[in-house]
C-alpha positions in Angstrom: -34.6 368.6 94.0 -37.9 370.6 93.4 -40.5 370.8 96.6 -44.0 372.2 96.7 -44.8 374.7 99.3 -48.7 374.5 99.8 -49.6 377.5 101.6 -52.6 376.8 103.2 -55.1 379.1 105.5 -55.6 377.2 109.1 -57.9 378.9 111.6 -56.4 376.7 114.4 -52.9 379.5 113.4 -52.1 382.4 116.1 -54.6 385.6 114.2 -52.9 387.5 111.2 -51.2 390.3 112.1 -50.2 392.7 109.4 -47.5 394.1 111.6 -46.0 390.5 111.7 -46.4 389.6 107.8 -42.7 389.5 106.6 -43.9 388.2 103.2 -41.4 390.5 100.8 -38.3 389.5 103.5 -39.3 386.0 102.6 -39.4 386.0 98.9 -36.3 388.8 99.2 -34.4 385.8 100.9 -35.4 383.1 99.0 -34.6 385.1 95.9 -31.1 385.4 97.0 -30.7 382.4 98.0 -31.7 381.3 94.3 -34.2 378.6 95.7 -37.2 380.1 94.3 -38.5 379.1 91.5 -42.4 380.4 91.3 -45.1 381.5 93.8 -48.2 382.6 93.7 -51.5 383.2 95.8 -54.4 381.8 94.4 -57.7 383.1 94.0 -60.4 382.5 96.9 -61.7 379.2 97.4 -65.2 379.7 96.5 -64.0 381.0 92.7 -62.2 377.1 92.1 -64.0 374.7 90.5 -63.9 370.7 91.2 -63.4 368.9 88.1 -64.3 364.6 88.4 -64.8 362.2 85.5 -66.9 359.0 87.0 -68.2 356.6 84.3 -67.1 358.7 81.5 -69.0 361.3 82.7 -67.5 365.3 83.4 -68.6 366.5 86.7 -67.7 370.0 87.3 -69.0 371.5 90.2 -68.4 375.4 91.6 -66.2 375.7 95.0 -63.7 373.7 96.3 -65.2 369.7 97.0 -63.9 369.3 100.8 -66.1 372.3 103.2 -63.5 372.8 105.8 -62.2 375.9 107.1 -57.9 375.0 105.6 -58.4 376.1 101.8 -55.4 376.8 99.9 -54.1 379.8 99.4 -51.3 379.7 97.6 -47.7 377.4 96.5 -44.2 377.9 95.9 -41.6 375.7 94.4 -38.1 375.2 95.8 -35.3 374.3 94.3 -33.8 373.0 97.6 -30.6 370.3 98.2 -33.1 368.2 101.0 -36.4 368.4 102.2 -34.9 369.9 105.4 -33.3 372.8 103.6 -37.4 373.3 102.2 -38.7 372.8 105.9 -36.3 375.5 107.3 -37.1 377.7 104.3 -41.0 377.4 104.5 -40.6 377.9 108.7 -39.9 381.5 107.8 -42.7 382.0 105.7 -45.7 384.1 107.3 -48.1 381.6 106.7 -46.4 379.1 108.7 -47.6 381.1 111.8 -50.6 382.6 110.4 -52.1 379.0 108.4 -50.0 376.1 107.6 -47.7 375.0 105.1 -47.7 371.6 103.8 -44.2 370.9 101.7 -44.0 368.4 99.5 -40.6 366.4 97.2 -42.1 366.3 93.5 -42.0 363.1 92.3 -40.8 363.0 88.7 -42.0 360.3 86.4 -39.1 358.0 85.3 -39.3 355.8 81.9 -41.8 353.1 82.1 -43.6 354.6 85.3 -47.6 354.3 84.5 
């Protein structure tokens, strides 16, 4: 079962600390594990743009739509047996103390789904 690790900034988190960024012990361990199947960070916030069709209309607008200080940051997927197998996995990720990490079952589309 696939989950989506959305690696978001918090500033409610405990203050980075480079010292206590384990980020290459992470991926190192999910590697081995053979759970990971792609990561990335994503560029800042203010570089996104927020795409809308309303009416038949294209909206495109520069910056993320919600202004809040949680932006993403960046994702993984997990190839994980349960949800709590992918809970335990992103509790050791740095951004789980530093921001937040919201993780997430894909949902795969069966025949006939709209």
């Amino acid at each position: 079962m696939q989950f989506l690790m959305i690696v978001c900034e918090d500033p409610e988190a405990e203050p980075y600390r480079a010292e206590d960024d384990n980020i290459e012990q992470w991926v190192a361990d999910v590697e081995a594990r053979g759970v990971h199947v792609q990561g990335d960070r994503l560029r800042p916030a203010a570089e996104a743009r927020t795409v809308r069709v309303r009416g038949g209309e294209l909206s495109v607008t520069d910056g993320p739509f919600a202004e809040a200080g949680e932006h993403i940051a960046g994702y993984d997927i997990l190839e994980c047996a349960s949800l709590e197998e992918a809970v335990e996995i992103a509790s050791r990720h740095p951004m789980a103390r530093f921001g937040r990490i919201d993780v997430r079952a894909a949902w795969p589309f069966e025949p006939g789904d709209a």
